[in-house]
C-alpha positions as CSV (number, residue, x, y, z in Angstrom):
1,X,39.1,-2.1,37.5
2,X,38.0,-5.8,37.4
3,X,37.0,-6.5,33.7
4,X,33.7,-8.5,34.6
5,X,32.5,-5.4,36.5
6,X,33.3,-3.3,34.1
7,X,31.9,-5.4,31.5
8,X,28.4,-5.6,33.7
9,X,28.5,-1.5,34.0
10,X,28.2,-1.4,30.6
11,X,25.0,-3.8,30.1
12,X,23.4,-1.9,33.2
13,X,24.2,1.3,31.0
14,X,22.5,0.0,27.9
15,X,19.6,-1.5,29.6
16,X,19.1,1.3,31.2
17,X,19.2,3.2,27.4
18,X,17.0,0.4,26.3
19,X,14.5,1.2,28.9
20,X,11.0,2.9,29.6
21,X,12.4,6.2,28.9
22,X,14.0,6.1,25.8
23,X,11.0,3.6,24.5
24,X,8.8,6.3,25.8
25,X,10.9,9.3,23.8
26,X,11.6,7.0,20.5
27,X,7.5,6.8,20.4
28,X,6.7,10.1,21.2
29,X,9.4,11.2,18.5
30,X,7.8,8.8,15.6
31,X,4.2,10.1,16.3
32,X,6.0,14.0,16.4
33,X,7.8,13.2,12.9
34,X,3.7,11.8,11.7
35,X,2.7,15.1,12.8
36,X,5.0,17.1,10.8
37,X,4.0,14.9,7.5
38,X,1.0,14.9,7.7
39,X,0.5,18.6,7.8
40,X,3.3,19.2,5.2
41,X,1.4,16.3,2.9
42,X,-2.3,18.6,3.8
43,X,-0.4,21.9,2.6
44,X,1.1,20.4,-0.4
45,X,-2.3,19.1,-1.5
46,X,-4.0,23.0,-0.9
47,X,-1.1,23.7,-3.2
48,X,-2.2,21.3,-6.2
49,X,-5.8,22.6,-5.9
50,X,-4.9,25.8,-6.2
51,X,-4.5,27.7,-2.9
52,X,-0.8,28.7,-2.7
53,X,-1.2,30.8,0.2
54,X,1.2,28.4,2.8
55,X,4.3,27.0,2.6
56,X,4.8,23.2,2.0
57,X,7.5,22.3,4.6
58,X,8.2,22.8,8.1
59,X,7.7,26.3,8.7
60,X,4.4,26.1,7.0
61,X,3.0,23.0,9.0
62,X,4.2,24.3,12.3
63,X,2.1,27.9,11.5
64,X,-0.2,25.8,10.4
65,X,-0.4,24.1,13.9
66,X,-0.4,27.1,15.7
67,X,-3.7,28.2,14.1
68,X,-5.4,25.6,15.8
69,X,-7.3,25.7,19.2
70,X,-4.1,25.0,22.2
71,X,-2.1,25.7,19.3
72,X,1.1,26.3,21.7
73,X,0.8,23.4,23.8
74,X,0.4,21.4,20.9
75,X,4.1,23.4,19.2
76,X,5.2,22.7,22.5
77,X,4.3,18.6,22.4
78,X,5.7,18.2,19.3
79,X,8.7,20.1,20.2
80,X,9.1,17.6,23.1
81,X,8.3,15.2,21.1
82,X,11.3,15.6,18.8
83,X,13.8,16.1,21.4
84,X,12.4,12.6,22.5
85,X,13.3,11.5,18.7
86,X,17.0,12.8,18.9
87,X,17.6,11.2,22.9
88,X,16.8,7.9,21.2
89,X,19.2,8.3,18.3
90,X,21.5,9.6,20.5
91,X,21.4,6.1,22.5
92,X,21.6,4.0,19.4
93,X,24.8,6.0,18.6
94,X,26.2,5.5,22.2
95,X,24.7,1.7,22.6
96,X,23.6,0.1,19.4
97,X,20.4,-0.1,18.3
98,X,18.0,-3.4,17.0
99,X,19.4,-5.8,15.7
100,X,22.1,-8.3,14.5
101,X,24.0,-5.6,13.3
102,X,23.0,-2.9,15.5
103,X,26.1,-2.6,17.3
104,X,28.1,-1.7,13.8
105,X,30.0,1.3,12.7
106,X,27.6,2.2,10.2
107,X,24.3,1.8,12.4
108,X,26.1,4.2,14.7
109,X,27.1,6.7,12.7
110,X,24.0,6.9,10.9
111,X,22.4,7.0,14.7
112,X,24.8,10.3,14.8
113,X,24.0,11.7,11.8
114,X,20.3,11.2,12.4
115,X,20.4,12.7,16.0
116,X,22.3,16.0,14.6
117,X,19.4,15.8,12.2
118,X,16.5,15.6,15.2
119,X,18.5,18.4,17.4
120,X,18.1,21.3,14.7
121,X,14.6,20.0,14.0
122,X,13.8,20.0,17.9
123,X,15.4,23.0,18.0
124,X,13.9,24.6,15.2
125,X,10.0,23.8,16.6
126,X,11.2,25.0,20.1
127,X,12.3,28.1,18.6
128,X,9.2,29.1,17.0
129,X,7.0,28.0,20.4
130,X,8.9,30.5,22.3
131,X,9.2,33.4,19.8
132,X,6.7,36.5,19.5
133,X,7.6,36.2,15.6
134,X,5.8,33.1,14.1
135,X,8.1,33.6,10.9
136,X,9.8,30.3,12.1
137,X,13.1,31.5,11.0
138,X,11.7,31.6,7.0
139,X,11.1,28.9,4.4
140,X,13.0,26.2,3.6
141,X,13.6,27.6,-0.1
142,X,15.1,31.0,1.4
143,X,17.2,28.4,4.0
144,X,18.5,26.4,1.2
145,X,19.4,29.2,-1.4
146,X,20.9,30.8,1.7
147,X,22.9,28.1,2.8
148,X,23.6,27.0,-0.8
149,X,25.2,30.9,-1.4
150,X,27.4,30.6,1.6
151,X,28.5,27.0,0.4
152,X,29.6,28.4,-3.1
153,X,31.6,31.2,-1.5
154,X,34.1,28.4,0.0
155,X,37.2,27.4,-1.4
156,X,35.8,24.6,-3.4
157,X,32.1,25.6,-3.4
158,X,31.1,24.2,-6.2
159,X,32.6,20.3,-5.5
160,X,31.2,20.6,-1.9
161,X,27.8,21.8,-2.6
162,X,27.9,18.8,-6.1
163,X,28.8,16.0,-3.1
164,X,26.2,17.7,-1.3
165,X,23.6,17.1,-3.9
166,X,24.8,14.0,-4.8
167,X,24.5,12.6,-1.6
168,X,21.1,13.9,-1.2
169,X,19.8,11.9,-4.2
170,X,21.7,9.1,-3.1
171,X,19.8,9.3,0.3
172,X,16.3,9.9,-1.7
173,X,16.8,6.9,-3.6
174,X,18.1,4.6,-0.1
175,X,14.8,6.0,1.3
176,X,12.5,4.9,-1.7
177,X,14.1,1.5,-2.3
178,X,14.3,0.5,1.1
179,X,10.3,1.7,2.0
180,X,9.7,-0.3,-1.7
181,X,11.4,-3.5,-0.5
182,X,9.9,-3.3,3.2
183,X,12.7,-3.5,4.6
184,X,10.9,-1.3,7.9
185,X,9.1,-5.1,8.4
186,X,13.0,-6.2,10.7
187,X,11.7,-3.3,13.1
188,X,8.5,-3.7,13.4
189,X,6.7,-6.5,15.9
190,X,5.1,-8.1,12.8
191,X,3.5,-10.7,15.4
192,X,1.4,-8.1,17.0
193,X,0.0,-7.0,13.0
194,X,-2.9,-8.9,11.8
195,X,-3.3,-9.7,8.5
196,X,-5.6,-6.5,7.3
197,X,-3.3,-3.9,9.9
198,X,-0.4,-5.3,8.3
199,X,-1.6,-4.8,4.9
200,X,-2.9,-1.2,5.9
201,X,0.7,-0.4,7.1
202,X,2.6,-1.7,4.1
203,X,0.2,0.5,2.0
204,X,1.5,4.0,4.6
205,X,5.5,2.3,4.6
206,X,5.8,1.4,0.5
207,X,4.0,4.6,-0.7
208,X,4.7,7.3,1.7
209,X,8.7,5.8,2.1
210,X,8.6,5.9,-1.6
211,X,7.0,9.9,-2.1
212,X,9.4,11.5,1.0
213,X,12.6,9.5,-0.7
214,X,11.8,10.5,-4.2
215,X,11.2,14.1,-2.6
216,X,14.5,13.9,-1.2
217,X,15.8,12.8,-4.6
218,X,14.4,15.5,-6.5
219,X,16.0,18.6,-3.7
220,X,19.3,16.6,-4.3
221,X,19.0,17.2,-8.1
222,X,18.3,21.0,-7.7
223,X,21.1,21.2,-5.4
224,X,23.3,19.4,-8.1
225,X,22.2,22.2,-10.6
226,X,23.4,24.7,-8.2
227,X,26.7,23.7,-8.1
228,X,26.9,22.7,-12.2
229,X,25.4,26.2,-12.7
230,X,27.2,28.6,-10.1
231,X,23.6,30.0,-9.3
232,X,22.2,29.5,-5.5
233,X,18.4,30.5,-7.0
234,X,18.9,26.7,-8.3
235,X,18.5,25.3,-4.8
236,X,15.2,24.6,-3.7
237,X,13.8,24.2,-0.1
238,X,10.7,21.4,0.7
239,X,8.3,24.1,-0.4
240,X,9.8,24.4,-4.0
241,X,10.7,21.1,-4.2
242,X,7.0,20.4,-4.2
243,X,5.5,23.1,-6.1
244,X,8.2,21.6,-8.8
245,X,6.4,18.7,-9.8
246,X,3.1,21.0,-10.2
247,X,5.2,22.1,-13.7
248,X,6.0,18.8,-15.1
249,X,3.9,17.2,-18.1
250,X,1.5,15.6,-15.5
251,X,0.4,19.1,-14.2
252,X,-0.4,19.4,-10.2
253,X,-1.8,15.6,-10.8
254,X,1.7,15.0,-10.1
255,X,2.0,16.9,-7.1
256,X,-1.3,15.4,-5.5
257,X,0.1,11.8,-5.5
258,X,3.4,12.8,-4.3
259,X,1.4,14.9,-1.8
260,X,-0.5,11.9,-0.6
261,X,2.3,10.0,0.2
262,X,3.4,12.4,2.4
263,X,0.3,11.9,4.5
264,X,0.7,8.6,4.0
265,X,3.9,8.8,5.5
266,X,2.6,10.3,8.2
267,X,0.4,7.9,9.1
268,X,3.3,5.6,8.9
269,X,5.3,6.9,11.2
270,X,2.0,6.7,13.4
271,X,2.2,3.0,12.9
272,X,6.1,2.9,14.0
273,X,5.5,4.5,17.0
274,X,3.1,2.0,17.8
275,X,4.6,-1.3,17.0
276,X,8.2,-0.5,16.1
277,X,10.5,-2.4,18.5
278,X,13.2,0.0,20.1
């Protein structure tokens, strides 16, 4: 095959990835992931004033959701929604995404690991759409001391479940400095901002990037005590994760401003999937 062509078949096939479609499903995925946030950010703060009658994660924000007037077409949206989110890191794995270095190893591979991510999620809110059983499959806490058991049981449990944890934190804390330092502004089409919106979004970005990373941070460290310990009860799901910094020194004080960065975060991710170039 003549090289030029092929060469040509292969920016046709990543303009084409760069196009109306997978703008349209990168958008709709950002404004899905908002969603989820800022319901999970609305339970956690019904938790820190006392009423402990949801769960703080996923399952919880998508039963949440279906208590509301059209509550399947709107499970149904966000469902879509998130398979939109995993088509679009599915072409920045394939193609590259924004950027100098968008093309890289490590921008695609984290594109990979990201679209995995998006797939169960999609998955997981597509499931409980379609199912009679509004359970959505249990909590995140049962999940994780589930998955944490099975993990243990390996040859090399302990070591693999310990990287796991490590990993997690590391992730938490790559999350909270990068929201910190702004680094979201290289995505964004600052030139559409003004002054005040672009304020208003660094407020969402820096606090809510810095609450879901030091969330992240703190599930890593329970997993890490799962592994030190040999005890699967140490690993905790979104929902205990949460409810966890209710029982610090700080009391559910704590919990409220981790729980309004979450919303923030939400919000956020409303902002991406308004001005974030794809």
């Amino acid at each position: 095959m003549d090289t030029s062509a092929l060469a040509q078949g292969r920016f046709r096939a990543r303009r084409a990835a760069r196009g109306s479609v997978t703008e349209g499903a990168a958008r709709a995925g950002l404004a899905a992931r908002g969603v989820i946030y800022l319901l999970v950010g609305a339970l956690a703060l019904q938790i820190a004033f006392g009423d402990t009658g949801e769960q703080a994660d996923r399952g919880g924000a998508l039963a949440e959701l279906a208590q509301q007037p059209f509550g399947a077409v709107l499970l149904w949206a966000l469902g879509i929604g998130l398979v939109g989110m995993a088509l679009w890191r599915l072409s920045e794995a394939l193609f590259g995404s924004v950027g100098q270095d968008g093309r890289s190893a490590r921008k695609r591979l984290l594109a990979t690991v990201r679209f995995a991510f998006y797939v169960f999620v999609a998955y997981s809110v597509l499931s409980f759409a379609t199912s009679r059983d509004q359970s959505g499959g249990g909590s995140s806490d049962r999940q994780s001391r589930d998955a944490t058991a099975r993990a243990l049981e390996l040859p090399g449990g302990q070591w693999l479940v310990g990287a796991a944890g490590i990993a997690i934190v590391a992730a938490g804390g790559w999350i909270g400095v990068r929201a910190v330092l702004r680094k979201y502004h290289d995505k964004l089409r600052l030139g559409q901002l003004s002054h005040r919106t672009r304020q208003l979004v660094d407020v969402t970005g820096v606090v809510g990037g810095a609450a879901r990373g030091l969330v992240f941070a703190v599930a890593g460290v329970f997993a890490v005590r799962a592994a030190v310990d040999y005890e699967p009860d140490r690993a905790k799901g979104l929902d205990d994760t949460l409810r966890s910094f209710a029982d610090t020194p700080l009391g559910p004080w704590l919990l409220v401003c981790v729980a309004a960065g979450l919303v923030l975060f939400g919000v956020f991710s409303f902002a991406m999937a308004r001005w974030r170039r794809v």
